[in-house]
FIBAFI-262144 format. One record per residue: residue in one letter; z, x, y of N, C-alpha, C in turn. Coordinates in steps of 0.2 Angstrom, whole numbers, padded with zeros to 4 digits, always signed. Atoms other than C-alpha are relative to their C-alpha. Layout:
# residues N
AZXYZXYZXY ...
//
This chain:
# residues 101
X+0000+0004-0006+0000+0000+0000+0000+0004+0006 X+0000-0004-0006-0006+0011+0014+0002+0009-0001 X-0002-0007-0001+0002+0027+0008-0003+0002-0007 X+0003-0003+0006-0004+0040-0006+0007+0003-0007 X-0005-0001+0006+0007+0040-0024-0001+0006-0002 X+0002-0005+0006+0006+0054-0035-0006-0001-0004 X+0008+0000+0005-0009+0047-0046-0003+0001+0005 X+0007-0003-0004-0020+0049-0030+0000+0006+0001 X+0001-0005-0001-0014+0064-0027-0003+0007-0006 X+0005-0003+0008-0017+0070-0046-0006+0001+0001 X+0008+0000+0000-0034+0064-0045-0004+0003+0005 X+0003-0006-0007-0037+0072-0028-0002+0008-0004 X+0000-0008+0003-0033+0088-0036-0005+0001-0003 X+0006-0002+0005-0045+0086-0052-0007+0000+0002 X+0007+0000-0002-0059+0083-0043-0002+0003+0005 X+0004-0005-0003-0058+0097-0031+0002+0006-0004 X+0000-0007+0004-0053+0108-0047-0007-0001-0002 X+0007-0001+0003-0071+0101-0054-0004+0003+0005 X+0005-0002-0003-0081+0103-0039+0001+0008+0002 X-0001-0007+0001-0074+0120-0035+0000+0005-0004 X+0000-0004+0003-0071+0128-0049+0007+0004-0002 X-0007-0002-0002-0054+0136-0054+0000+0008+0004 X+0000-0006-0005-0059+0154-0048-0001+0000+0008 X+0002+0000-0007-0068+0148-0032+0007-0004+0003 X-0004+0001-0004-0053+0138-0028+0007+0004+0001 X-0007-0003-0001-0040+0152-0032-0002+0005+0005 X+0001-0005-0006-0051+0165-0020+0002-0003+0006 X-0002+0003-0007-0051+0151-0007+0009+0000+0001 X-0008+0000-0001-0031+0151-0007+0001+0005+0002 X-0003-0006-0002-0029+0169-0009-0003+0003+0009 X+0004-0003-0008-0041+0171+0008+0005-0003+0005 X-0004+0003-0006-0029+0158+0017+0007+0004+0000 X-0007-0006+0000-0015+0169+0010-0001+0005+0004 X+0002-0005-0003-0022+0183+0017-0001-0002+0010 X+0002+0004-0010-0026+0173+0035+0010-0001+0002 X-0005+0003+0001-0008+0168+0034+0006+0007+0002 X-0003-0004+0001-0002+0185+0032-0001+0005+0005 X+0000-0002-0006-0010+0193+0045-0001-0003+0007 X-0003+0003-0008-0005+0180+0058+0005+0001+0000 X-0005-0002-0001+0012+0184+0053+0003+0008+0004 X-0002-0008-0003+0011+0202+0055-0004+0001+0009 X-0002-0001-0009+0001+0200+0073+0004-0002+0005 X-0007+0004-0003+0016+0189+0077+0005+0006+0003 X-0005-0004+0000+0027+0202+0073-0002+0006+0004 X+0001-0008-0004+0018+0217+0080+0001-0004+0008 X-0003+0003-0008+0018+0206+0098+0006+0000+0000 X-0008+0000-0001+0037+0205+0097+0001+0008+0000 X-0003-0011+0000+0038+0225+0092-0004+0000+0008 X+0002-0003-0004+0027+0227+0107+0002-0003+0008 X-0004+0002-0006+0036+0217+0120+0006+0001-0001 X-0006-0003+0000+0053+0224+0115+0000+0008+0004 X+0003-0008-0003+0045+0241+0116-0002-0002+0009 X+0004+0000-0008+0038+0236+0135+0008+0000+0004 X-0006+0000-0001+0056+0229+0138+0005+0006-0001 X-0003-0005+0001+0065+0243+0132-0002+0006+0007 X+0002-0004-0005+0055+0255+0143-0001-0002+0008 X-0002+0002-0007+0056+0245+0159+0010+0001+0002 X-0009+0000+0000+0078+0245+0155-0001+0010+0002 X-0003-0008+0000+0077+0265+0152-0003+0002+0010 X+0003-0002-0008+0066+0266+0171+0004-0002+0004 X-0005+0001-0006+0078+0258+0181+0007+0003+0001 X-0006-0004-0003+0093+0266+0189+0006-0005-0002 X-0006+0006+0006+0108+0260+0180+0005-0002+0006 X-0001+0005-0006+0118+0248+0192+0008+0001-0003 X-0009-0002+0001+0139+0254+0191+0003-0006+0004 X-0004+0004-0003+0144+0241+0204-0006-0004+0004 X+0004+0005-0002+0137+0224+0209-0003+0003+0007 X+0001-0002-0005+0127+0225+0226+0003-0006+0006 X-0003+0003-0006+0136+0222+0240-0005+0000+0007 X+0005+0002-0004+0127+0212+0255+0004+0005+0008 X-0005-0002-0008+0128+0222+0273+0004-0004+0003 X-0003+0003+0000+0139+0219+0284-0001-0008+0005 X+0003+0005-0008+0129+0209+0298-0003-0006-0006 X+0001+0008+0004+0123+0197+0281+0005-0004-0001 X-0006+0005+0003+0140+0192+0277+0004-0005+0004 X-0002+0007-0001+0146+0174+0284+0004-0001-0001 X-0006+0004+0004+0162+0168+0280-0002-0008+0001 X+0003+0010-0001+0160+0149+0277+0005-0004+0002 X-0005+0004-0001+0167+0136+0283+0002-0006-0004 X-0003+0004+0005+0179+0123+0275-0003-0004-0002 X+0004+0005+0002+0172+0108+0266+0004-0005+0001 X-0002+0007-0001+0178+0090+0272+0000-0002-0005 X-0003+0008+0008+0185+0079+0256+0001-0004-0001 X-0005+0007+0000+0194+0067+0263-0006-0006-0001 X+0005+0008+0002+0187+0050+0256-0001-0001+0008 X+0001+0007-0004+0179+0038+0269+0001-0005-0001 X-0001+0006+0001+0185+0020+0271-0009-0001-0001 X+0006+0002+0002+0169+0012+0263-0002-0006+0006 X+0000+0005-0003+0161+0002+0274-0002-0009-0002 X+0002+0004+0003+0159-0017+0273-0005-0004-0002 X+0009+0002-0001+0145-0026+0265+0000-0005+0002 X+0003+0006-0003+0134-0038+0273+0001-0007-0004 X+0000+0008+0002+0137-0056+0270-0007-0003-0004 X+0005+0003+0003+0125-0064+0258-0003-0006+0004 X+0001+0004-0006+0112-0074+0268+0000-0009+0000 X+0000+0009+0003+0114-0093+0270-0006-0004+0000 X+0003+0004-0001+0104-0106+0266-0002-0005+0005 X-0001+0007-0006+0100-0120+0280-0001-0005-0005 X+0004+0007+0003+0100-0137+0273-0004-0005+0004 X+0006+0005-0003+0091-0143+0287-0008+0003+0003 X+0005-0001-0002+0076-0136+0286-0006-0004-0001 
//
């Protein structure tokens, strides 16, 4: 009903073991393996290779002992921040109906 059982799937199978062949469909697999296995490995080699780019921008920079501090003509003292509630104002009266319109 809409979806595939096991017997379609069976069936599926034998019918591309006859048209294929068992050797043609095991080189077909081993090629996909082979496809599979060197999208892995260019995976990994991009990760080696932006570690490596990372690492060598860390060793370039001048290693940083104490945060930096802003001159003195940048620095600002703030001012307080108001908290105190407001009384809420009140709401508008809901409008009236006329009945002698």
């Amino acid at each position: 009903m809409g979806g595939f059982s096991i017997w379609h799937i069976l069936i599926f199978a034998i019918i591309i073991l006859l048209l294929f062949g068992g050797s043609r469909f095991s080189n077909m697999m081993g090629d996909v393996a082979k496809g599979l296995k060197s999208f892995k490995q260019g995976m990994a080699d991009e990760d080696d290779d932006k570690m490596r780019r990372y690492d060598e921008q860390r060793r370039n920079e001048p290693p940083r002992s104490e945060p930096r501090q802003l001159p003195r003509d940048e620095a600002r003292p703030q001012e307080p921040i108001d908290v105190t509630p407001r009384p809420a104002e009140p709401a508008a009266p809901p409008p009236r109906d006329d009945e002698t319109r």
